[in-house]
Steps between C-alpha positions, in 0.01 A plus 500: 500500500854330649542175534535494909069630430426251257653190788300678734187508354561119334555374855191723625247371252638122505427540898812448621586790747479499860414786751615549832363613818662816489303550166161313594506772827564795287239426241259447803517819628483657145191304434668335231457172355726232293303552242578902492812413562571259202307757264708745588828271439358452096369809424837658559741585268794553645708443850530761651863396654693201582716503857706285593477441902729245708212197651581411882464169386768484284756752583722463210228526216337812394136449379334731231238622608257701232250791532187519337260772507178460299172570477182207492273552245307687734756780557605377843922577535654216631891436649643198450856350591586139439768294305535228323620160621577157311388172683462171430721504169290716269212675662539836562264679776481859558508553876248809601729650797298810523165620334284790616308811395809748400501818585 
């Protein structure tokens, strides 16, 4: 497992991620839950790919943004995208950007 996984998963299971609307809408119409969402995120065992896309919000920085696909532990596929983000000195939250049923 890398190490981007490993901060993922550490951030997951400490609680400290966030998810968007963009993300809390898709998961509703996939019938999806946090919790499916979050199992997915530590059973994986890999990303599946990191890009790195420009944020309107801050034009000059590119964000990495990183792809999960995974199953729960009930065998339901699951897409994530999110990235990591450092706040308040230390903490470091994984932001859920995206999270549905993949296809």
């Amino acid at each position: 497992m890398d190490e981007t996984l490993r901060r993922i998963k550490r951030a997951v299971l400490a609680g400290n991620y966030r998810i968007t609307l963009k993300a809390e809408l898709e998961m509703y119409a996939d019938n999806l839950d946090e919790r499916d969402v979050i199992e997915s995120i530590l059973c994986a065992t890999r990303t599946h790919k990191m890009l790195r896309s420009s944020s309107p919000r801050h034009p000059r920085h590119r964000e990495c943004l990183h792809i999960i696909i995974s199953n729960t532990l009930d065998g339901i596929l699951i897409y994530s995208k999110g990235k990591l983000v450092r706040e308040e000195a230390l903490e470091v939250y994984y932001v859920f950007v995206s999270a549905k049923r993949a296809e």
